[in-house]
C-alpha positions in Angstrom: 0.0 0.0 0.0 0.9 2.9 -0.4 1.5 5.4 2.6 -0.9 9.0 2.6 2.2 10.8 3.1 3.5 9.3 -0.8 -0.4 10.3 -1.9 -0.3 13.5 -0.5 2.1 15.1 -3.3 -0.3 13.6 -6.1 -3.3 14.1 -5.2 -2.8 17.7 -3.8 -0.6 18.7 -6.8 -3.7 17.8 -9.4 -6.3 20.2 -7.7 -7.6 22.1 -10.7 -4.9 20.5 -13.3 -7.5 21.1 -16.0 -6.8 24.8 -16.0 -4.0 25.4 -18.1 -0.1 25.3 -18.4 2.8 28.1 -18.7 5.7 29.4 -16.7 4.9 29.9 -13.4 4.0 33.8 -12.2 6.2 35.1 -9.5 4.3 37.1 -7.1 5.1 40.7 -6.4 7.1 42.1 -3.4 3.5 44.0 -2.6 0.5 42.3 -3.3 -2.7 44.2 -2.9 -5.1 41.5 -1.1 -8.9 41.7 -0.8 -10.6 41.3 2.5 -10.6 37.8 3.0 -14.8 38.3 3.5 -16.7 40.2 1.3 -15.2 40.4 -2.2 -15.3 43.7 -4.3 -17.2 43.8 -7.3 -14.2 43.6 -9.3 -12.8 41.1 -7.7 -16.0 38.9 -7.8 -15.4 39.7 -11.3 -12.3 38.4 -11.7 -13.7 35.0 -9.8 -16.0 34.8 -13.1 -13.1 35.2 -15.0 -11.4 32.7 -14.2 -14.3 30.1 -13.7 -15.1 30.9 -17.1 -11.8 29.7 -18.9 -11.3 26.8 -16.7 -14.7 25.5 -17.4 -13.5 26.5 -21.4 -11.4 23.5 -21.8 -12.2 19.8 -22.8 -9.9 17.8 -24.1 -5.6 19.0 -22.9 -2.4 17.9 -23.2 0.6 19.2 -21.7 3.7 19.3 -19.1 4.1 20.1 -15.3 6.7 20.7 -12.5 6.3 19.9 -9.0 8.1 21.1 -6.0 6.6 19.4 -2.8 7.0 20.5 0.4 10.6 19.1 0.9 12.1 21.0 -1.8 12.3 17.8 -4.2 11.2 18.7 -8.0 9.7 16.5 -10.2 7.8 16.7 -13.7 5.8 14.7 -16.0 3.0 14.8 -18.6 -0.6 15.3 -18.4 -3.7 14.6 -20.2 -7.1 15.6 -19.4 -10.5 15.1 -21.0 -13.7 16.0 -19.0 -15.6 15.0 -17.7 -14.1 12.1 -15.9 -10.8 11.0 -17.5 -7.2 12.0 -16.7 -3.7 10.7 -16.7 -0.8 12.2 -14.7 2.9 10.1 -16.0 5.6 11.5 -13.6 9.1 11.0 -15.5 11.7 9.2 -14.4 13.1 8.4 -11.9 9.6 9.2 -9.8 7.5 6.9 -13.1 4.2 7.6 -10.4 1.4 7.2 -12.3 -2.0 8.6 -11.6 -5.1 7.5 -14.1 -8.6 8.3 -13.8 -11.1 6.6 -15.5 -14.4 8.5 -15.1 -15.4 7.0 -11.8 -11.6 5.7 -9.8 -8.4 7.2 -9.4 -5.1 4.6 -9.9 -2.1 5.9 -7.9 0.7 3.5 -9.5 4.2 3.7 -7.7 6.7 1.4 -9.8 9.2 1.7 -6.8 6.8 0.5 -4.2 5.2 -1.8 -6.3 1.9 -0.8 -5.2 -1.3 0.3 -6.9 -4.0 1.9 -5.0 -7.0 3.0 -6.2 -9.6 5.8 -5.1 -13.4 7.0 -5.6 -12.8 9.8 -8.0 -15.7 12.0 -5.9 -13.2 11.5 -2.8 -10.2 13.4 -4.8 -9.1 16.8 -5.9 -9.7 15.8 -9.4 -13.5 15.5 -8.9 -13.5 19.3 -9.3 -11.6 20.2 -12.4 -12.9 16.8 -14.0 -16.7 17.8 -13.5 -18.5 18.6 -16.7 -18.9 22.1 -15.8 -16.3 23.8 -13.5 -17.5 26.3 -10.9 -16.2 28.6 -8.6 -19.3 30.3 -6.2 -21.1 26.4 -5.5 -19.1 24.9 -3.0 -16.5 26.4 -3.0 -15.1 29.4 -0.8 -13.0 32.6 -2.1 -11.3 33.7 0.3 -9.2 36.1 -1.1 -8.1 37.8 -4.2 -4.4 39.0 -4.7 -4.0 41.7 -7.4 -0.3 40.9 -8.8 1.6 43.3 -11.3 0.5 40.8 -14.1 -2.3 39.0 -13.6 -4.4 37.8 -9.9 -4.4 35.4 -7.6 -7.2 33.1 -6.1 -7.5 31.7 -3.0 -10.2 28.9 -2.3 -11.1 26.1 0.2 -13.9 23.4 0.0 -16.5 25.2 2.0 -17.9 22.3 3.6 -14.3 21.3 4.9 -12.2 24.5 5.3 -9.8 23.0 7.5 -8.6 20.4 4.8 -6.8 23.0 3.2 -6.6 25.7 0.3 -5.6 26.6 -3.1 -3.8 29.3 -4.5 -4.7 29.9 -8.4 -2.5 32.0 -10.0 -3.4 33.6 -13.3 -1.7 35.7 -15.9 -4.0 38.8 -17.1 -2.9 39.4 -21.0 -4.1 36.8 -22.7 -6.0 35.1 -20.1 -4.4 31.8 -18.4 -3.4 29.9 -15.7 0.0 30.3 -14.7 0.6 28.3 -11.3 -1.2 27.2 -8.3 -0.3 25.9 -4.9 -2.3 23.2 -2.8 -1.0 23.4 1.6 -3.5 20.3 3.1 -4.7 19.8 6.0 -0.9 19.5 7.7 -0.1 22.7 6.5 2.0 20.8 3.6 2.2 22.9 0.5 2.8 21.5 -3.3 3.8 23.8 -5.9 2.9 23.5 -9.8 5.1 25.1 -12.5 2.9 24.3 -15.6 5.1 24.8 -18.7 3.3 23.6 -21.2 -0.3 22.9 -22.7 -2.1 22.3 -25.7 -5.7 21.7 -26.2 -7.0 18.4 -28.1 -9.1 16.3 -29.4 -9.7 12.7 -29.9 -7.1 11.5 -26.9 -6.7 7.6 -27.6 -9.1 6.2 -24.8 -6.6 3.7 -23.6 -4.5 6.8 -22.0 -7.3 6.6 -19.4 -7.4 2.8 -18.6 -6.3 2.1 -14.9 -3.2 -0.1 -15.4 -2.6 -3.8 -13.4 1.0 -2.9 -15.0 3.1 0.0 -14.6 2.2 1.4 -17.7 5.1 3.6 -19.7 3.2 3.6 -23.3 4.4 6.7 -25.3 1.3 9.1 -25.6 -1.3 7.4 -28.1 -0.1 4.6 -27.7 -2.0 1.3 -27.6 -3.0 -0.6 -25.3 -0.7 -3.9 -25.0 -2.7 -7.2 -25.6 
């Protein structure tokens, strides 16, 4: 089995995936935060915004960088198609792999020799992998960070605030998501540098099969008999 200190890094580093990749934003030395209650119109604005384009995308493919709360970096490759279906390959020498199918989520650890598996309504992913994405139905702004180039969101599930929060980060000209970091529960906080992303279409369905196998196909890929 795998421990929830190796799933932690996962599963918090794939809240809201489905958004969009590029270079991660630095923040400002100065940020101009909103009250943490009672948004402005302009900033409830922005919260539209940004719902808006996440909920835009259907089919994506693209690459990501992780920094957990250790300091160690990893990346990998990611392909999303909502609702339901996603498939996190970490690269080597990490080769985690995390699939899901419309209904589970596979955690594969080739190291550990373990494969665990998940109710996809129990994870992160259940959010960005939702046929519509939305930002005012369950879940809480907190807070929005005006940065030189773009804005910041800052969320929690608002039927379990003490599980945790997410930081969005967003570029203003064009439109996109930059970065966001996921602290848990333990006060644990994974970063996302999202480098890359293009959107799709027809993403070979076997991409989203839970593997019984450490699975290492190149993208597209068939399924081995």
């Amino acid at each position: 089995m795998i421990s929830q200190a190796k799933l932690r890094g996962p599963l918090a580093a794939l809240v809201l995936a489905a958004g969009g990749l590029a270079p991660l934003v630095a923040h400002p030395a100065t940020p101009s935060p909103a009250p943490a209650s009672g948004l402005s119109a302009d900033d409830q604005a922005l919260v539209a915004q940004a719902a808006g384009y996440l909920d835009g995308f259907n089919e994506l493919k693209g690459r990501f960088v992780q920094t957990d709360s250790r300091g160690a970096v990893t990346s990998g490759t990611l392909y999303l198609k909502r609702p339901g279906y996603a498939r996190f390959a970490y690269d080597p020498p990490s080769n985690l792999l995390v699939v899901a199918d419309g209904r589970n989520v596979s955690i594969t650890d080739p190291r550990l020799k373990a494969n665990n598996r998940y109710p996809l309504s129990f994870t992160p992913l259940s959010l960005v992998l939702s046929k519509h994405i939305r930002l005012d139905k369950g879940v809480l702004v907190t807070r929005v960070t005006h940065l030189d180039d773009g804005f910041a969101i800052t969320a929690q599930d608002a039927n379990h605030p003490a599980q945790g929060q997410v930081i969005l980060t967003f570029h203003s000209r064009p439109l996109r998501l930059a970065a966001w970091d996921m602290t848990d529960a333990e006060g644990q906080t994974t970063r996302i540098r999202l480098t890359s992303l293009s959107a799709t279409s027809g993403l070979d369905p076997s991409l989203f099969n839970p593997p019984s196998y450490y699975d290492r196909r190149p993208a597209g890929a068939p399924a081995p008999n």
